[in-house]
N, C-alpha and C positions, 0 to 999 in steps of 0.2 A: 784200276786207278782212275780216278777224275781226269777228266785231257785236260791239257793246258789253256785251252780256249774254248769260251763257251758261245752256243750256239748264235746265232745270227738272227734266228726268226722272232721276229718282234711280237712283245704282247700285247703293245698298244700302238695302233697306225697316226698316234696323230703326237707322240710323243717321240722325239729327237734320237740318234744313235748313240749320245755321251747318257742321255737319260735312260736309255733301256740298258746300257752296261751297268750303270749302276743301279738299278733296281735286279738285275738277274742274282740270284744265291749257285754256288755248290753246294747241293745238300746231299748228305750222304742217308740215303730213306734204307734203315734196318726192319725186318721181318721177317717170320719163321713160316709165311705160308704166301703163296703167289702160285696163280695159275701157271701148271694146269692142274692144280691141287683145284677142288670143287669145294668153297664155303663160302659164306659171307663173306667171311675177312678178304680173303685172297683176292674175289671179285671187288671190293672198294679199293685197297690197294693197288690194283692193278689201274683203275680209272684217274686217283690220283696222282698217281706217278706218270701216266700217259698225261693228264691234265697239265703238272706242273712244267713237260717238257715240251709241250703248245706252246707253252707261254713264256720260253725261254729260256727254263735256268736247266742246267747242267745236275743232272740225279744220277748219283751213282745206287746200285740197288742192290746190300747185302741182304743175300737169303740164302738159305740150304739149296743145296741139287735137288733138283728135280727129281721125286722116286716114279712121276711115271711120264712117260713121251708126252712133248707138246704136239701142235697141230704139225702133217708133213712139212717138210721144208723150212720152218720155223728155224727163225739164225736169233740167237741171243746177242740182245746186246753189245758191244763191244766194252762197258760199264761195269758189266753188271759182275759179283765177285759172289760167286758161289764156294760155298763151305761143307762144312759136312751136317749128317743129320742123327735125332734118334727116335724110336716111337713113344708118341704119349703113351704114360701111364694110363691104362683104365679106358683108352681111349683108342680099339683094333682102325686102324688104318691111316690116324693120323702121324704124321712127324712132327721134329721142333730142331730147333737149330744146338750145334754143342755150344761147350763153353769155348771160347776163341778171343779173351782181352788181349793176349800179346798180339796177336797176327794184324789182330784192329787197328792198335796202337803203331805199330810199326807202317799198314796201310795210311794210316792217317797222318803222322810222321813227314811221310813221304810226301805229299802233297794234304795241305789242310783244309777241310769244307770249312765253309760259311756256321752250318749247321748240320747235326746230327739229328734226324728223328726217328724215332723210335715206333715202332707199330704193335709190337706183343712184349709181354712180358715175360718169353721162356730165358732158358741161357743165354741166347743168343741176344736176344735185347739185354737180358740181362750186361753181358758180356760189352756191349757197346755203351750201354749208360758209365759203367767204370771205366774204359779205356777214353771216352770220351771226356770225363770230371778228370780224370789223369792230366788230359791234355788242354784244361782249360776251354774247351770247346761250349759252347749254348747249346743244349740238347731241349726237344720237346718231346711229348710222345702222345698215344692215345690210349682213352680207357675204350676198347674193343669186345671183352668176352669178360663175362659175370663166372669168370673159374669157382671164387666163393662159392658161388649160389649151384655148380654145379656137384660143389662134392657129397652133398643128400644121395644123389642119384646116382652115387657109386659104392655106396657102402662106407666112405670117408667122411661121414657128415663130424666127424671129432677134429677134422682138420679144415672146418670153416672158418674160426678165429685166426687162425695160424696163415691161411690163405689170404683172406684178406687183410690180415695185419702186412705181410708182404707188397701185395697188392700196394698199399697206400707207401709205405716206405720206399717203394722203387718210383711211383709218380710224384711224389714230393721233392723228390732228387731232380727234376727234369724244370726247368724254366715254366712250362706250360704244359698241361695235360689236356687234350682237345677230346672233347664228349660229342655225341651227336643230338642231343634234345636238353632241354631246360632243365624236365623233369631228374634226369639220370644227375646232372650236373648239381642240383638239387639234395641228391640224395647220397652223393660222392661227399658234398662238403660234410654234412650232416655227420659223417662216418672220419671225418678230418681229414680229406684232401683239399687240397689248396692248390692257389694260381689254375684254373681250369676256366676252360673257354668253349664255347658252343658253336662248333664248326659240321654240321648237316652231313647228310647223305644224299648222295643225287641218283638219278636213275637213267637208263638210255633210254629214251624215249621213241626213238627209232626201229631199237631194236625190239624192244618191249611196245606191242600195237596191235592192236583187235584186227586190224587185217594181216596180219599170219594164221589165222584160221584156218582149217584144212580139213573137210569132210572125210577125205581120205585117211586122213590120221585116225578120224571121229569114228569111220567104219570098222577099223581095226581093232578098236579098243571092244567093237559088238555094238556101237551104238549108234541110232540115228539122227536124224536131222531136228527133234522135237524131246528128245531124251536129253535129262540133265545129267552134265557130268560133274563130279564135283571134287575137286583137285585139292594135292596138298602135295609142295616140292620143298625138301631139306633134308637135312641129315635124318633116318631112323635111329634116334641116340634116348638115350633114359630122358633127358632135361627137356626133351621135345612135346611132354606132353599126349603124347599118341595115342594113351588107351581113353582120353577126349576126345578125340578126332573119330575113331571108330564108334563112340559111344554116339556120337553126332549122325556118325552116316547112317546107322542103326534107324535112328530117331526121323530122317530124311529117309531111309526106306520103306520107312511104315506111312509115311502121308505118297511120297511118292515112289510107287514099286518097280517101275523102270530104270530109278537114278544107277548109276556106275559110279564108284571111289575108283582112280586116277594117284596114284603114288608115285613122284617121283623123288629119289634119291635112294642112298643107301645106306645098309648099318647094321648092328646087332639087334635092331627089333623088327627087320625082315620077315623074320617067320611065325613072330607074334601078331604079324600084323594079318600075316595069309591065315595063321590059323583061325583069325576072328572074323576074318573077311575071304573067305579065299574066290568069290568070285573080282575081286580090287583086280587091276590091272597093276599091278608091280613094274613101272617103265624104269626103274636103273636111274642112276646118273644118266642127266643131259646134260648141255652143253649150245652156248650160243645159237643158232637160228633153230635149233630141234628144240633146245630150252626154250625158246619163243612162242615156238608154233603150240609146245604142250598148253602154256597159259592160254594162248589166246584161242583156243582149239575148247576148253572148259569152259561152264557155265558159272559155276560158285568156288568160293575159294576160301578154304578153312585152316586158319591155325591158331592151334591150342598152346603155344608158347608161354610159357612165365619165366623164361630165363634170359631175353635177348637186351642187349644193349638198343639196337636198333631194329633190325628185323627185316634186312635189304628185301625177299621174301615179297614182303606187305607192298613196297612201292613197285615192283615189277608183276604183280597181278593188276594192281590198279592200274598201271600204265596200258595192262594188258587189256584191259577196260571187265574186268572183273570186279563182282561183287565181293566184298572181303568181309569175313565174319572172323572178331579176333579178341580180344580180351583188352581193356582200357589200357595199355601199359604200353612203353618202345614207341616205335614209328606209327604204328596204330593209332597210339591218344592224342599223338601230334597230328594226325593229316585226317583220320577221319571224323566226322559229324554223324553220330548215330544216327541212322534210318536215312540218310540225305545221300552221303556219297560212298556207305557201310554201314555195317551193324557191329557195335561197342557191346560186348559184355561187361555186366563189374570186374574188376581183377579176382580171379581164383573162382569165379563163383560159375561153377563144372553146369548147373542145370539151365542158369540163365543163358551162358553158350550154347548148350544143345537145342533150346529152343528155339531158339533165334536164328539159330540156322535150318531149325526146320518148319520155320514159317516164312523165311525167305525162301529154301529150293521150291517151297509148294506154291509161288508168286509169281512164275515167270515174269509176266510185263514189269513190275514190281523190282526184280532182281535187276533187270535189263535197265529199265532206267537207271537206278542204282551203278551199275558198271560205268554206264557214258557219262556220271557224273567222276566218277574216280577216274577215268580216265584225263577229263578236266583238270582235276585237281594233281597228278602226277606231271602234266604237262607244264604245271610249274615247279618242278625238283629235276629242272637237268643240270646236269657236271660244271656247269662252266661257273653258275654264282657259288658253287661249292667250291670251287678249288680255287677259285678267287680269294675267299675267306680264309682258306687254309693258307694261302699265299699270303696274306698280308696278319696272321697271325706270326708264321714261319719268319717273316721281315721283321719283325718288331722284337723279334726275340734275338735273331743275328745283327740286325743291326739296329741298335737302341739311338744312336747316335743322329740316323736318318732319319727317323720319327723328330728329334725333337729338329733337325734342321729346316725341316717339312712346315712345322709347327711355327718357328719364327717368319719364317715367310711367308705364312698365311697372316701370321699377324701384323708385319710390316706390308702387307698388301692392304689390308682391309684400313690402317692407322690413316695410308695413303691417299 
């Protein structure tokens, strides 16, 4: 349940105690994946919801139980309202939240948010979008994951209209639908979503940094101090693109015969991936300062994606100060500048990426410049103007009221 009193720590030091009470929300942030689940999603959400409670407002955080241990010691929340779970279809290892409208309704009942937002579209959002219009509540949500775009790649390609005909009918329902790039928001409406807003991805920059570097790491993989390594971290999943990736390192083996492929994550194209490469290094799921070290430990950085919304992925190599070789689309076409601070493939166009990535690994100095410029450019997407955005979208939607009071007294100042 929400407490009855929200926090004390201020989001702006120069603004009054009667003014941060009324700018703080109770927002009840719904989602069917949150670390220690290993995805995109889970990682943004998890930075938002730490972000929004920086800055004050009171989150309550429904998602399913955990199906696997968090870090030792690790104390949940006092918040947070964990449910049950089930396994995606089609999809070995992930979960999604059940259906749960009454328990919602009745949570919500009992004490009422500001605001509902909505993070995924399984049951579980599902379940929160109705219990929340039940109750007269302001809900927003995000478009997060291209499910559409992923049923080709499960033998469902007959359930792509039906998919996203869903898709738009559940975000239409919501006050505001937050996307993370122009382009995506772009091509949302085009498809007949509406009210949507362009609220960013940020990345840790801290955590993500060319000195986590680690010879040691570098010797274990068999490689030395002058050998390129050349890395790809995310799910092994069909939508991923993969048999691009190996067709790439292939093409970077023949100019240069030293290079090592660096795999990290996991999935059912595990052993497609060894059979085509079996000297890769297969590193498993990482995880915070090991997931650091792998980035900033590589020298290139490859993904062949055509399915991501954003692509968190792309900004935590470049933070890493890695070169990123990636296809014009997602977080890619927004941040980088072909040949300047990465290398841009057309979209879909499989040869133009292979080459390009194998004239980059054959450039060292080339590459390397390349990296310390993405590194630059990552240094501006940290958390704090992103959740700020999401923060004064989230306001506008709960309280319409204080926008426009905001508004009159900028204009009786200015008349002044």
């Amino acid at each position: 349940m929400l407490p009855s009193t929200l926090s004390t720590t201020p989001s702006n030091t120069q603004a009054g105690p009667a003014a941060l009470a009324e700018c703080r929300l109770r927002i009840a942030y719904v989602t069917e994946t949150y670390p220690p689940d290993v995805n995109g999603v889970a990682t943004t959400v998890a930075s938002m919801v730490e972000g929004l409670r920086r800055r004050g407002h009171s989150v309550q955080l429904v998602r399913p139980r955990p199906s696997k241990a968090g870090a030792p010691g690790a104390v949940l929340p006092p918040d947070d309202v964990l449910l049950g779970s089930l396994p995606v279809p089609f999809y070995p290892g992930l979960r999604m939240g059940t259906p749960c409208r009454g328990r919602l309704q009745t949570l919500w009942k009992q004490q009422m948010p500001d605001l509902v937002h909505i993070a995924t579209e399984g049951p579980l959002g599902w379940s929160a979008l109705v219990a929340a219009r039940s109750l007269g509540l302001p809900v927003t949500s995000e478009f997060r994951t291209n499910f559409h775009a992923y049923s080709a790649h499960y033998g469902i390609g007959w359930l792509h209209g039906a998919i996203a005909a869903y898709l738009r009918h559940f975000h239409n329902r919501t006050q505001q639908t937050m996307v993370p790039t122009e382009a995506l928001r772009r091509e949302l409406e085009a498809r007949g979503l509406h009210d949507l807003a362009v609220v960013a991805r940020g990345v840790d920059t801290v955590r993500f940094d060319p000195a986590h570097r680690s010879e040691a790491l570098r010797a274990s993989w068999g490689v030395g101090p002058d050998d390129a390594v050349v890395l790809s971290v995310g799910r092994l999943a069909p939508e991923k693109n993969l048999e691009i990736l190996v067709d790439a390192f292939e093409a970077i083996r023949a100019r240069v015969p030293g290079a090592r492929l660096v795999v990290v994550g996991d999935g059912q194209l595990r052993a497609r991936i060894r059979e085509r490469c079996p000297d890769a290094v297969m590193a498993g799921e990482r995880t915070g300062g090991d997931l650091a070290a792998h980035y900033a430990s590589a020298d290139l950085f490859l993904f062949p994606s055509l399915t991501e919304t954003f692509g968190n992925v792309t900004t935590e190599a470049m933070a890493s100060g890695l070169p990123v070789v990636a296809f014009d689309y997602a977080a890619a076409a927004k941040l980088i500048r072909s040949g300047e601070n990465g290398l841009l493939a057309p979209f879909d166009d499989s040869a133009a990426f292979i080459e390009g990535a194998a004239v980059l690994a054959g450039d060292r100095s080339r590459a390397r410049a390349i990296g310390r410029r993405a590194r630059a450019t990552a240094c501006a997407c940290g958390w704090d103007a992103v959740v700020e955005r999401l923060e004064a979208v989230m306001t506008r939607v709960a309280r319409p009221e204080r926008i426009l009071t905001e508004n009159d007294a900028a204009k009786a100042k200015f008349a002044a």
